[in-house]
C-alpha positions as YAML, in Angstrom:
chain: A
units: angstrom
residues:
- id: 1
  name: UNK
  ca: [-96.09, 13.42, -21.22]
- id: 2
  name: UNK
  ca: [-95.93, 10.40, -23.06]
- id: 3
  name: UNK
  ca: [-99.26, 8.37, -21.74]
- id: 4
  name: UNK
  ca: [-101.40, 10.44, -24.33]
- id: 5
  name: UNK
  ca: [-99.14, 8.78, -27.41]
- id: 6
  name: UNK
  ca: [-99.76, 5.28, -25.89]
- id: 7
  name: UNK
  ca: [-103.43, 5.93, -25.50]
- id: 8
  name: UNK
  ca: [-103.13, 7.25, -28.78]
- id: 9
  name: UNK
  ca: [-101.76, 4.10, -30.52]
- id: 10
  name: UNK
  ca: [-104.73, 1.96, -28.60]
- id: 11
  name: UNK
  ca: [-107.21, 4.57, -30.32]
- id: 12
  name: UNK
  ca: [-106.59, 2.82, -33.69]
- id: 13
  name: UNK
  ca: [-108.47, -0.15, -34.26]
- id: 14
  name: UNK
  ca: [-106.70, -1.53, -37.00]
- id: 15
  name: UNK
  ca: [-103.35, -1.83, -34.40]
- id: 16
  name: UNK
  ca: [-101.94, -4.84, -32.66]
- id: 17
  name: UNK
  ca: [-100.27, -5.06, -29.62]
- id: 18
  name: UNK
  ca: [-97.35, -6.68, -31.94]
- id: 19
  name: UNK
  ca: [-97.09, -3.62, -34.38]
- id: 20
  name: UNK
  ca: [-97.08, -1.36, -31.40]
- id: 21
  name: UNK
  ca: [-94.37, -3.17, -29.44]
- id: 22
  name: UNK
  ca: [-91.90, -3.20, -32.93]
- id: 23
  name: UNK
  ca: [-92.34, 0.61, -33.15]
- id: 24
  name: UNK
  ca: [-91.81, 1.10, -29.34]
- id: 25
  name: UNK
  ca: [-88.55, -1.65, -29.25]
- id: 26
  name: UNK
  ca: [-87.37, -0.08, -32.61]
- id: 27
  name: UNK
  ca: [-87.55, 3.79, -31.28]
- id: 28
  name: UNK
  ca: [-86.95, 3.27, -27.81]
- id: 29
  name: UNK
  ca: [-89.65, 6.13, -27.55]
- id: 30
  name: UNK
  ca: [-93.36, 5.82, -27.57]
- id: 31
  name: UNK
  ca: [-93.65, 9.74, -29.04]
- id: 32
  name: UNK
  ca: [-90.96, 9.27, -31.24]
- id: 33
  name: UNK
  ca: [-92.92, 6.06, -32.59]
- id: 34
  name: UNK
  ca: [-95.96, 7.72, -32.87]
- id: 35
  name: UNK
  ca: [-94.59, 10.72, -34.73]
- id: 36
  name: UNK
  ca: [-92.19, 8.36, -37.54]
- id: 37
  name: UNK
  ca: [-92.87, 8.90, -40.73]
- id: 38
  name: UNK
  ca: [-94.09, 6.35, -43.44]
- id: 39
  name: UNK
  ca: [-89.89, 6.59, -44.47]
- id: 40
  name: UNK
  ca: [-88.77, 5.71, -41.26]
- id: 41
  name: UNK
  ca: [-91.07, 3.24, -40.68]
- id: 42
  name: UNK
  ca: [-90.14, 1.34, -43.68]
- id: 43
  name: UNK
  ca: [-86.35, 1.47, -42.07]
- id: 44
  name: UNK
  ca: [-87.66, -1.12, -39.41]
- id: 45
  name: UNK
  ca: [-86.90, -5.09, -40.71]
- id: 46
  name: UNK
  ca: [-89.65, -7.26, -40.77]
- id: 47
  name: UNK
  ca: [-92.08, -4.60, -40.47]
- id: 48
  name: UNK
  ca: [-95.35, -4.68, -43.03]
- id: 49
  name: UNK
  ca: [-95.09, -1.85, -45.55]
- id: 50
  name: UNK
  ca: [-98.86, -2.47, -45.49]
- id: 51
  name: UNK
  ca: [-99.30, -1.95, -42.08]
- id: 52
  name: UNK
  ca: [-96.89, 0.53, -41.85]
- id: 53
  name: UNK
  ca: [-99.31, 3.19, -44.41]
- id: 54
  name: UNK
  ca: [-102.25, 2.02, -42.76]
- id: 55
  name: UNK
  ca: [-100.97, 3.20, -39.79]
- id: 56
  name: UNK
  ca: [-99.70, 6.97, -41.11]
- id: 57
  name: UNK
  ca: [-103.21, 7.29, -42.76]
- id: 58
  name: UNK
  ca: [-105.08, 6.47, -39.74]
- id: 59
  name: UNK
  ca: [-103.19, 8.67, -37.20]
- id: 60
  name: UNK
  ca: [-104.06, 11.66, -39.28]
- id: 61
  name: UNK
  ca: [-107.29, 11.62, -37.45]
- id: 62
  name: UNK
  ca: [-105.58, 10.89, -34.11]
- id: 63
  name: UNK
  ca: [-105.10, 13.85, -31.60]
- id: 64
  name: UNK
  ca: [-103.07, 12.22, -28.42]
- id: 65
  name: UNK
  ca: [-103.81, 15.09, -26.38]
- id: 66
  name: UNK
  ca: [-107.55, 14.49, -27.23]
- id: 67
  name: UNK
  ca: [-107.55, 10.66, -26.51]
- id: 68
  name: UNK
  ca: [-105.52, 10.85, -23.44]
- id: 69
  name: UNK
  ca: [-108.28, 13.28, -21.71]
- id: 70
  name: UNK
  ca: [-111.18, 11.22, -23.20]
- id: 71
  name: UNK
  ca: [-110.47, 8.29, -20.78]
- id: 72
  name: UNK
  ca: [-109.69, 10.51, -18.01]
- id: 73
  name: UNK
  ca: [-113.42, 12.23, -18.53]
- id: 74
  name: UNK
  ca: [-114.57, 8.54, -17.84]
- id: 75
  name: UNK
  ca: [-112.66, 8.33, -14.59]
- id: 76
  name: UNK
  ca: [-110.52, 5.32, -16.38]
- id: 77
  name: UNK
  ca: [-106.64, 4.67, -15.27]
- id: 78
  name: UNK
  ca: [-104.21, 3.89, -17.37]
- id: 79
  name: UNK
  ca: [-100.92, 1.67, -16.93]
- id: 80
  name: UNK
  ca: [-98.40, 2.01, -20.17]
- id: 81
  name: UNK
  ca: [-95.77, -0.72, -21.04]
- id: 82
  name: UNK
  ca: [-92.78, 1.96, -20.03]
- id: 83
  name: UNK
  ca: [-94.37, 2.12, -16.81]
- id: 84
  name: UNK
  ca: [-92.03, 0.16, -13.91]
- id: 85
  name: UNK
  ca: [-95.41, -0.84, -12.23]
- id: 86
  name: UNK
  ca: [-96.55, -2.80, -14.88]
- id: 87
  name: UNK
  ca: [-97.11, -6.64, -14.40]
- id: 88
  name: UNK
  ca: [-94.33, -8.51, -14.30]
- id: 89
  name: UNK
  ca: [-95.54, -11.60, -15.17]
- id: 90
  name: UNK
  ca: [-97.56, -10.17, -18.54]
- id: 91
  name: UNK
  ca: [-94.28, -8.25, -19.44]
- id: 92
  name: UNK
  ca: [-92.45, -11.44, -20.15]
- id: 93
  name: UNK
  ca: [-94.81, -13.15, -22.86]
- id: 94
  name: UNK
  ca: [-94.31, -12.61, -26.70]
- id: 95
  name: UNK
  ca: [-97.44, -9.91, -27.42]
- id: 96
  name: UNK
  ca: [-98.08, -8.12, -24.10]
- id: 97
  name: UNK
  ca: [-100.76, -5.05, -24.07]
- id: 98
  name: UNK
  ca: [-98.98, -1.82, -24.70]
- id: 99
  name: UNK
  ca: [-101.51, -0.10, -22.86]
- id: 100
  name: UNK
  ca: [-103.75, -1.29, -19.76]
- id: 101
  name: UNK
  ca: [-106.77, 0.50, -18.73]
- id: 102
  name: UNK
  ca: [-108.48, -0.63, -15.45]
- id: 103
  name: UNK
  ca: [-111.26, 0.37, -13.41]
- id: 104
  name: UNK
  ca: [-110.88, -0.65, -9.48]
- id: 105
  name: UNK
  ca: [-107.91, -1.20, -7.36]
- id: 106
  name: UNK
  ca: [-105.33, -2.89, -9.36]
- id: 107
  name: UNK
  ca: [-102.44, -2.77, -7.32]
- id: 108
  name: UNK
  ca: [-104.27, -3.49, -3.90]
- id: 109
  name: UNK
  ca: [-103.86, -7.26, -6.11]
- id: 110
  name: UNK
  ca: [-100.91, -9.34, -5.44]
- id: 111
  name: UNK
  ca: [-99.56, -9.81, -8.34]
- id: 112
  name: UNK
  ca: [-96.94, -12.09, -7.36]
- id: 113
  name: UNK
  ca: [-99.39, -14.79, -6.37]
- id: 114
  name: UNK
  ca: [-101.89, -14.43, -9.45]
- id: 115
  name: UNK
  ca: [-103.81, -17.85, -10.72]
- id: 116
  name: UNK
  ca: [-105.95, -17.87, -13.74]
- id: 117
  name: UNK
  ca: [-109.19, -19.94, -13.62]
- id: 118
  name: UNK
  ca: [-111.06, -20.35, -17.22]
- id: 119
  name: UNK
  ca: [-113.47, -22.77, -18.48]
- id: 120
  name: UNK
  ca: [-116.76, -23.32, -20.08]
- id: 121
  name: UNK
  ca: [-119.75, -20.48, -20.40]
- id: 122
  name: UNK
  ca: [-122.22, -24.05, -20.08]
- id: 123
  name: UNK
  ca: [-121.12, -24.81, -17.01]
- id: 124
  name: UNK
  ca: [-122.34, -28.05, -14.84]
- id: 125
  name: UNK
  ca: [-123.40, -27.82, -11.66]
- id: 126
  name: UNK
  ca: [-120.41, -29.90, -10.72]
- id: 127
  name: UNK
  ca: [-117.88, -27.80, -12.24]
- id: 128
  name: UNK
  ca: [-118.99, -24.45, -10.24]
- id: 129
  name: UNK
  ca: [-119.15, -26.69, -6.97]
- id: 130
  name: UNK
  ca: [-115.49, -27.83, -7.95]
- id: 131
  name: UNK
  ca: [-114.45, -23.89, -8.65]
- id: 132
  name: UNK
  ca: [-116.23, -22.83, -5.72]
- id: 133
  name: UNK
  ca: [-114.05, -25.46, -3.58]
- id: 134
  name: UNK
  ca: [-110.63, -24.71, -4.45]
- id: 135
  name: UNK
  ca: [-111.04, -21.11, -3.96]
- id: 136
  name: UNK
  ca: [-112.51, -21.43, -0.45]
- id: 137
  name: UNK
  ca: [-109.66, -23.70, 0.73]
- id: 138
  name: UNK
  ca: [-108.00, -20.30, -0.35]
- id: 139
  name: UNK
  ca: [-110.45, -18.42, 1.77]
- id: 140
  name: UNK
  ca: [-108.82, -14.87, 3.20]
- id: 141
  name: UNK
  ca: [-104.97, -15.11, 1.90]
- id: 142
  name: UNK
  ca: [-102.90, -13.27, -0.18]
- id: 143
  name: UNK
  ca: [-103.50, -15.24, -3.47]
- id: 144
  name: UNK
  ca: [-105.32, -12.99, -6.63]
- id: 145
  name: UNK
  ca: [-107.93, -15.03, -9.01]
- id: 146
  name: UNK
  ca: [-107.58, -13.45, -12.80]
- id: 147
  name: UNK
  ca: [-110.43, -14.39, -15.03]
- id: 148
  name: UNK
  ca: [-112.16, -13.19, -18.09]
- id: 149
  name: UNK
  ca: [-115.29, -12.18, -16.59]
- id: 150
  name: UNK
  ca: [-117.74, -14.52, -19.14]
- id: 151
  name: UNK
  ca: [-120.32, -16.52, -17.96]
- id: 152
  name: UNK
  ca: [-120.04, -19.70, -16.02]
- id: 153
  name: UNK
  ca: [-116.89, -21.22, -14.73]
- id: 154
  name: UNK
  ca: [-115.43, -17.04, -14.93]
- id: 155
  name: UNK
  ca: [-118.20, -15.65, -12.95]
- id: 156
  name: UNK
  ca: [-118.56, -18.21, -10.63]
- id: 157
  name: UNK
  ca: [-114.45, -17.72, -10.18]
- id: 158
  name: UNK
  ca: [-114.87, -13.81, -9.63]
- id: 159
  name: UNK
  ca: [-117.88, -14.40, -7.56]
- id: 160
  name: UNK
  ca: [-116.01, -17.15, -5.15]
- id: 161
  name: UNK
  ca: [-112.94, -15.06, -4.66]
- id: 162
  name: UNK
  ca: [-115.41, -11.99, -3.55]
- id: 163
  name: UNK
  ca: [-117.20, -14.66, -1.17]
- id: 164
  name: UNK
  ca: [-113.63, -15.43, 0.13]
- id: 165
  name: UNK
  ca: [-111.87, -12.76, 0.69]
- id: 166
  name: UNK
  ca: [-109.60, -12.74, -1.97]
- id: 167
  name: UNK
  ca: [-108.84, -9.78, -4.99]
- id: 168
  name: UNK
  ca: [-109.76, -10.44, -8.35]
- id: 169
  name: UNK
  ca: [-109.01, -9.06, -11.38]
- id: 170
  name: UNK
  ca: [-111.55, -9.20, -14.52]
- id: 171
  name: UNK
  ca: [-109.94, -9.49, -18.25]
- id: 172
  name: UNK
  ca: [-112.24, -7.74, -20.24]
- id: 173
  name: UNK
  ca: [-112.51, -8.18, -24.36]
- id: 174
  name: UNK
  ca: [-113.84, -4.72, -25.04]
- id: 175
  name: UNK
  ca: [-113.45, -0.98, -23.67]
- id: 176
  name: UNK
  ca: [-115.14, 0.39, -20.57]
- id: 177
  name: UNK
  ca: [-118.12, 1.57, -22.72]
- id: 178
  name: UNK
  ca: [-119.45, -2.47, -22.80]
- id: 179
  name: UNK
  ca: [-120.57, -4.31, -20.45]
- id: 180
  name: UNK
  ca: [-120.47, -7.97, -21.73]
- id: 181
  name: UNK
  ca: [-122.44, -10.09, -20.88]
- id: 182
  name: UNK
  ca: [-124.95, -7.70, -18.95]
- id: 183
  name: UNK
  ca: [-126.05, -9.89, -16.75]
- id: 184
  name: UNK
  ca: [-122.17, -9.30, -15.30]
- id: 185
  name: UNK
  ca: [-123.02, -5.88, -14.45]
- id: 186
  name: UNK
  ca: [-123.51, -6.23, -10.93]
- id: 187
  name: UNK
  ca: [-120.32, -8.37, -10.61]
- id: 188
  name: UNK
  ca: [-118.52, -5.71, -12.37]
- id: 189
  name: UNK
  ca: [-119.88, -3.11, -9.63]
- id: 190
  name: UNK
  ca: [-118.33, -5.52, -6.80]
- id: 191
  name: UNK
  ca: [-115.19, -6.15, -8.45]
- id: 192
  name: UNK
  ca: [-114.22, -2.86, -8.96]
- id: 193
  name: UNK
  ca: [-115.73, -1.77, -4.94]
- id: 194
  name: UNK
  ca: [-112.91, -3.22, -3.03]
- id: 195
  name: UNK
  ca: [-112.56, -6.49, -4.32]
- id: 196
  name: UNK
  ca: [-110.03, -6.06, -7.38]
- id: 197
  name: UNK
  ca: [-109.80, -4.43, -10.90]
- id: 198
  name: UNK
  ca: [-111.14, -4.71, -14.30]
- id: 199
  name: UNK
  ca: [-108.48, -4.41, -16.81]
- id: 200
  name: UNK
  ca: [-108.53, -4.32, -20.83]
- id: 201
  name: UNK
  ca: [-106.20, -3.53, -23.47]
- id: 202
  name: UNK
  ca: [-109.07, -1.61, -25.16]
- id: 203
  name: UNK
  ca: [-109.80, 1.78, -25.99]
- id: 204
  name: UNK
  ca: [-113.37, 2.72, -24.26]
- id: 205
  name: UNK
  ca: [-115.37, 2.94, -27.48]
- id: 206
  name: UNK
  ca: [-114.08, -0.68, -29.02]
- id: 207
  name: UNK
  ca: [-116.79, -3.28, -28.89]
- id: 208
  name: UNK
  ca: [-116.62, -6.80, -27.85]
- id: 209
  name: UNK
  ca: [-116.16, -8.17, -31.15]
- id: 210
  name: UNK
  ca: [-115.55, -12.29, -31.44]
- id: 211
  name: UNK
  ca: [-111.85, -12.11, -32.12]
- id: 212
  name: UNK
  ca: [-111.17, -9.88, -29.06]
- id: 213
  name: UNK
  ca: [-112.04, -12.76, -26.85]
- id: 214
  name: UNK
  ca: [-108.89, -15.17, -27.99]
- id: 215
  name: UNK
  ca: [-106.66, -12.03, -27.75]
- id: 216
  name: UNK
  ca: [-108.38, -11.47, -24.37]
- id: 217
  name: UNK
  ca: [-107.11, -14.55, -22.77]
- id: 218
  name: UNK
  ca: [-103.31, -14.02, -23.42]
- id: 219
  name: UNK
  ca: [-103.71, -11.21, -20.52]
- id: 220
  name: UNK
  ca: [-105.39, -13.49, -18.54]
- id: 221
  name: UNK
  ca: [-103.01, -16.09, -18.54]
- id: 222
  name: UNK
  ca: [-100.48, -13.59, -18.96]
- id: 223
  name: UNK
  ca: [-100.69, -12.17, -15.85]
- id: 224
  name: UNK
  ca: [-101.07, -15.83, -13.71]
- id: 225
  name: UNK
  ca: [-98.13, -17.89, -12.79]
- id: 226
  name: UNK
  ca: [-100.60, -20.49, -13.38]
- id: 227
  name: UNK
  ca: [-103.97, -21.64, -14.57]
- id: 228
  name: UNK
  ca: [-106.62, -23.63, -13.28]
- id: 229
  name: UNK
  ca: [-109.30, -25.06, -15.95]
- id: 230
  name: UNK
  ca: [-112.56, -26.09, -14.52]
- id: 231
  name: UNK
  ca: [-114.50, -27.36, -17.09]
- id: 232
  name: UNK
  ca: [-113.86, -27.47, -21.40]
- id: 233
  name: UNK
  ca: [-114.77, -29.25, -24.32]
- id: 234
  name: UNK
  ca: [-112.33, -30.18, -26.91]
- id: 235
  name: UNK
  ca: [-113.21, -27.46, -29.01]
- id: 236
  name: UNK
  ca: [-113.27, -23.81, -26.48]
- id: 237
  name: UNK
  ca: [-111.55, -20.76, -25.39]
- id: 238
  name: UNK
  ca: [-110.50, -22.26, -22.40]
- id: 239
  name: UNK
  ca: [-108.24, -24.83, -24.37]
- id: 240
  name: UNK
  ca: [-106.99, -21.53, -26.37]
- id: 241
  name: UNK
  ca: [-106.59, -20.42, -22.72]
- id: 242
  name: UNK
  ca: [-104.58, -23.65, -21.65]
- id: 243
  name: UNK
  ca: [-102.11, -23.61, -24.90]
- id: 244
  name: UNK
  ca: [-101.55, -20.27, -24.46]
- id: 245
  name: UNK
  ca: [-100.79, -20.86, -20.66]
- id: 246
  name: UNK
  ca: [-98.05, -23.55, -21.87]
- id: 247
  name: UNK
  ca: [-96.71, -21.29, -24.45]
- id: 248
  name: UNK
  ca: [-96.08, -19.01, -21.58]
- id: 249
  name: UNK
  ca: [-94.33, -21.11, -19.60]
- id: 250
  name: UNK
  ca: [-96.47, -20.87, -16.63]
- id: 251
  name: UNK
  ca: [-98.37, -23.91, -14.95]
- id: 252
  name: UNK
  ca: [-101.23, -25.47, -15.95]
- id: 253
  name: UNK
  ca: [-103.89, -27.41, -13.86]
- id: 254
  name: UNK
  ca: [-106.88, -28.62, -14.86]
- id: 255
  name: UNK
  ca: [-109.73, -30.05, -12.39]
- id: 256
  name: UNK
  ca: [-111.12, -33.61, -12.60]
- id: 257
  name: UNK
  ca: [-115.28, -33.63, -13.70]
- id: 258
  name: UNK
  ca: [-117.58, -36.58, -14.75]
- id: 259
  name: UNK
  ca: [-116.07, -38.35, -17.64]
- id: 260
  name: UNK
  ca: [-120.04, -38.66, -18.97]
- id: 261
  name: UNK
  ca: [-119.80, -34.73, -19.23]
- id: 262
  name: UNK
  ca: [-118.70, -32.86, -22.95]
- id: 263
  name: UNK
  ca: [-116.69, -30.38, -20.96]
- id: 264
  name: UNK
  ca: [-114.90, -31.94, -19.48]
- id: 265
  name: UNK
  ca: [-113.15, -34.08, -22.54]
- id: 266
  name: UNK
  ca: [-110.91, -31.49, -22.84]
- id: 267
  name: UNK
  ca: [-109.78, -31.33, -19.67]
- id: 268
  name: UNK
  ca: [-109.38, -34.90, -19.40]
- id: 269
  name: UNK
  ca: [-107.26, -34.59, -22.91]
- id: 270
  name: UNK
  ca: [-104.90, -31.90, -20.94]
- id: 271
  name: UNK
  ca: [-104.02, -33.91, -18.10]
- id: 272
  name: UNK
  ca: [-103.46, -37.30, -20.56]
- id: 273
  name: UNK
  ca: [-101.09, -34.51, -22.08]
- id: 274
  name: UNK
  ca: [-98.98, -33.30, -18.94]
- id: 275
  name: UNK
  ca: [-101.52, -31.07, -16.69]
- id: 276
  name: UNK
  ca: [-101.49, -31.20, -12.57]
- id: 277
  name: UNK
  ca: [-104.54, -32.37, -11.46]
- id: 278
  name: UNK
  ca: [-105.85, -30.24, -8.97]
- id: 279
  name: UNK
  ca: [-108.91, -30.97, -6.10]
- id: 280
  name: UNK
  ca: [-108.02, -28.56, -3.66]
- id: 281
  name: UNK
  ca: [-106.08, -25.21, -2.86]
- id: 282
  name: UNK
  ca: [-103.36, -27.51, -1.49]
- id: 283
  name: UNK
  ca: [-102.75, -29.15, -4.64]
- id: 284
  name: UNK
  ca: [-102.59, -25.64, -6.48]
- id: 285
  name: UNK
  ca: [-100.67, -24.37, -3.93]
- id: 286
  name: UNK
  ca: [-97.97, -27.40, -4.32]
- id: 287
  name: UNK
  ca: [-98.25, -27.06, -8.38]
- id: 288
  name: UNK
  ca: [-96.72, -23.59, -7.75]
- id: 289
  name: UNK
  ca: [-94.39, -24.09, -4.96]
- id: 290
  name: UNK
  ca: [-96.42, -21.36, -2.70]
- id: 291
  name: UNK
  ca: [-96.90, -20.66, 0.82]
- id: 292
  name: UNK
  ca: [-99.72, -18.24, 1.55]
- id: 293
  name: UNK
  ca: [-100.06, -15.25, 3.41]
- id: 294
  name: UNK
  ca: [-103.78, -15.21, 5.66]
- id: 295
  name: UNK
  ca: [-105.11, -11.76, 5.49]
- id: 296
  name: UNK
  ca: [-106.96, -12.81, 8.40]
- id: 297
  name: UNK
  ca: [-104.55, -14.47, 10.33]
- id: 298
  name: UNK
  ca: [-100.96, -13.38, 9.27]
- id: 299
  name: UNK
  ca: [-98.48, -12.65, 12.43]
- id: 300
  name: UNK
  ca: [-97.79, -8.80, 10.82]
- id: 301
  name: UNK
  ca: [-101.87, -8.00, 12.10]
- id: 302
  name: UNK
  ca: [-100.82, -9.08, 15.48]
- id: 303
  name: UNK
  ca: [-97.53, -6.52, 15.34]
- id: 304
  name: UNK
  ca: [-99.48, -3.47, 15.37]
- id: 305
  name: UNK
  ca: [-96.96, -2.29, 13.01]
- id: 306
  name: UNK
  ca: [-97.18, 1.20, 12.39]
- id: 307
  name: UNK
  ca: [-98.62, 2.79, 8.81]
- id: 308
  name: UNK
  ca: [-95.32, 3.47, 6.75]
- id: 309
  name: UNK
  ca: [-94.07, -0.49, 8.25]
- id: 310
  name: UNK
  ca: [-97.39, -1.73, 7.82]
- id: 311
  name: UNK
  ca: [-97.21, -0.77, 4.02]
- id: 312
  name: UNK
  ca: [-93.41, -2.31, 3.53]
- id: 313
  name: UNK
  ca: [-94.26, -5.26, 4.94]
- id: 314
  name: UNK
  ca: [-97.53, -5.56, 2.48]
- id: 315
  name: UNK
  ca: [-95.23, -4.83, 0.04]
- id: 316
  name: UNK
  ca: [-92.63, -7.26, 0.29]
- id: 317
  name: UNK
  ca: [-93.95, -10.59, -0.09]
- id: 318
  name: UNK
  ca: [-92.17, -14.05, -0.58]
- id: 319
  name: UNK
  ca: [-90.57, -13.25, -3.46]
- id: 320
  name: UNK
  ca: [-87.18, -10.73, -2.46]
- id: 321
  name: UNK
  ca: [-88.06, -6.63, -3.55]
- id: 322
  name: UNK
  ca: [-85.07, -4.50, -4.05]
- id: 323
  name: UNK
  ca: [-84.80, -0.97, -2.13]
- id: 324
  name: UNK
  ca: [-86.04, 1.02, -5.34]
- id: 325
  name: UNK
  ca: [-88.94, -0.91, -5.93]
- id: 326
  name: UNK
  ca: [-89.97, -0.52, -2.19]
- id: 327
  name: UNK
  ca: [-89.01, 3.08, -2.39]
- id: 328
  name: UNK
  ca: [-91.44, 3.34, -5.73]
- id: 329
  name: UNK
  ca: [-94.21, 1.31, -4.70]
- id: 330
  name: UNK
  ca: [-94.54, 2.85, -1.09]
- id: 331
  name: UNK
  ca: [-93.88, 6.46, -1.55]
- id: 332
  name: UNK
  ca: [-91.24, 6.77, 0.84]
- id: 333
  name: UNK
  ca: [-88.27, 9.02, 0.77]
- id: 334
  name: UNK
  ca: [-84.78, 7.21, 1.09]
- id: 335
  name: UNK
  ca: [-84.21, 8.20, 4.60]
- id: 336
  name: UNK
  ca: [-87.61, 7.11, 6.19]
- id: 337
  name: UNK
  ca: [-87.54, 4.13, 3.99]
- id: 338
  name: UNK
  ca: [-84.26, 3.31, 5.23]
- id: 339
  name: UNK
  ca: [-85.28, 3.86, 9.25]
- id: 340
  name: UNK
  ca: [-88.19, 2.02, 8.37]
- id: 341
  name: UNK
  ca: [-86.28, -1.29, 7.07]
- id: 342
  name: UNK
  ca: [-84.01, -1.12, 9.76]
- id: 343
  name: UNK
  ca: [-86.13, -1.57, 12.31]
- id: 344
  name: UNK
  ca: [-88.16, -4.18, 10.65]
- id: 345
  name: UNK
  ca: [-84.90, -6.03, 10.31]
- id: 346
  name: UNK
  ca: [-83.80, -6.02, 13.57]
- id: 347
  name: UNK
  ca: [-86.94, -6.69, 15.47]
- id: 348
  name: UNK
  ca: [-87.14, -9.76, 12.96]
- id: 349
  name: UNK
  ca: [-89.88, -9.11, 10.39]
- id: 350
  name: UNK
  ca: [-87.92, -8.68, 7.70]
- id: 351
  name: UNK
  ca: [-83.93, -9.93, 6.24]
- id: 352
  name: UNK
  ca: [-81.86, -8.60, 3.43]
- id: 353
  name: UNK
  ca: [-81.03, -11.03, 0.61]
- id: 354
  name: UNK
  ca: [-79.14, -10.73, -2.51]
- id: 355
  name: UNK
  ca: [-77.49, -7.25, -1.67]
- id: 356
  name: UNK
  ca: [-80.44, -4.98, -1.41]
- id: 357
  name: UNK
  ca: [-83.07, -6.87, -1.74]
- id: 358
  name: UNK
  ca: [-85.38, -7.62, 1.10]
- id: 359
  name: UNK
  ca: [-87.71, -10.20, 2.52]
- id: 360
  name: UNK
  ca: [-90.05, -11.41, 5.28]
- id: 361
  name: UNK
  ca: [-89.04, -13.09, 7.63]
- id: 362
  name: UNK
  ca: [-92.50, -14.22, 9.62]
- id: 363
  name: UNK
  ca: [-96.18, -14.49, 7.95]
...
């Protein structure tokens, strides 16, 4: 089983993401990776020699089998970069997590309509009142809000999408044995009961240190096809956040605040820059070329589909899935799966686009 050699590689502290990927790309096998020796290692171009003995030392004291049932003792899952669920979106950018670990329901999210929202820990009343807006012209659809789960404009975007019927997932900058800040607990609680996941790239025992945070907010960017900034100064995370957004290539949006107000000269420097100006969840929703799905008032909860069509047609969203992926993600066998999208088709729901790939039709 090859989880335990991932979780094994995120056991190390002294590890990137980077060093991890280079073994994984170079090997084309996670165990194989794990198990090189310091001679074969040396083989790979570009690779740190340094890093490369740092790394044999250190996994002396590693025992995969151990690590992989130490996070399952903590009830923790665990999504690995070989994995065909993982994100999409945080796939494609330069240093993606090797390993996720998440608490919660990840993949009740839509990840195909993910939105970052970062911006200042001191945040004005304004600002929250801003945040607070945009997500309730949001209220009840489809859409998932990714944030870091930090103080001010993060909570306040966690606790709005909760109020609103909408998942959220939490980017955490430690492992599941932290809590930071504490006075997130409770929000933690709700995310994780119903309303979303918490996800880190951390190993259980590694603390919040202060460089995890900046390596914290590729994810959450990384998984968004856009981000929202709601309040920063010119020197904050949340710019880190918005540079790394553009590096990415996703969409970045900043909201409007008091020009008498410190945080918000950075957001006044992003849109001078390039950034969509955002007041409302029709502006977002026009930045990204979206139309939303209402949980509440969608045409498929007035079909009284039944369960195995109910679950396709939650499946396939805007964005064309191809047969496997709906075979995969639902569970299906080929034949009931293929019954299944028949119907659907010709009653309407759904059409087939780009050879086997399949769409809806109606919302």
């Amino acid at each position: 089983m090859n989880t335990k050699f991932w979780t094994a590689f995120s056991s190390i502290e002294q590890l990137d993401s980077t060093f991890v990927q280079r073994l994984y790309n170079h090997f084309g096998d996670v165990e194989t990776a794990f198990n090189a020796t310091l001679n074969e290692l040396k083989q790979i171009e570009g690779l740190s020699v340094k890093k490369a003995e740092n790394f044999v030392e250190k996994k002396k004291n590693v025992n995969p089998d151990k690590t992989l049932e130490f996070i399952k003792s903590k009830n923790i899952n665990i999504l690995t970069f070989d994995d065909d669920r993982y994100p999409y979106m945080l796939r494609q950018i330069s240093n993606p997590p090797m390993c996720l670990y998440y608490k919660g329901n990840l993949f009740d999210c839509n990840l195909e309509k993910t939105i970052a929202i970062v911006g200042s820990r001191k945040a004005s009343f304004a600002g929250k009142e801003s945040v607070n807006k945009i997500i309730s012209n949001l209220s009840g659809t489809d859409i998932c809000i990714v944030s870091g789960l930090a103080s001010g404009i993060d909570a306040i975007a966690h606790k709005s999408a909760i109020e609103n019927n909408i998942k959220t997932i939490g980017v955490i900058a430690s492992g599941f044995d932290y809590v930071y800040p504490s006075g997130n607990k409770y929000l933690y609680e709700q995310i994780i009961d119903g309303n979303g996941a918490i996800v880190t790239e951390y190993y259980p025992t590694f603390e919040p240190i202060k460089f995890r945070f900046p390596q914290r907010n590729r994810i959450v960017t990384g998984l968004s096809y856009g981000t929202i900034v709601g309040e920063a100064a010119i020197k904050s995370g949340a710019l880190i956040s918005a540079n790394l957004t553009l590096e990415q290539g996703r969409e970045l949006m900043c909201i409007p605040g008091a020009i008498n107000n410190i945080n918000t000269e950075g957001i006044y420097k992003l849109l001078k820059d390039g950034a969509t100006m955002v007041t409302s969840g029709e502006d977002v929703l026009n930045a990204l070329n979206w139309e939303i799905v209402s949980k509440e008032t969608s045409s498929c909860s007035k079909l009284e589909l039944d369960f195995n069509k109910q679950k396709i047609f939650d499946i396939i969203s805007v964005e064309p899935k191809c047969f496997d992926e709906i075979m995969t993600v639902s569970g299906l066998n080929t034949q009931e799966l293929l019954v299944c999208l028949t119907e659907m088709e010709l009653s309407g729901l759904i059409e087939q686009t780009d050879g086997d790939r399949y769409k809806r039709k109606i919302f």
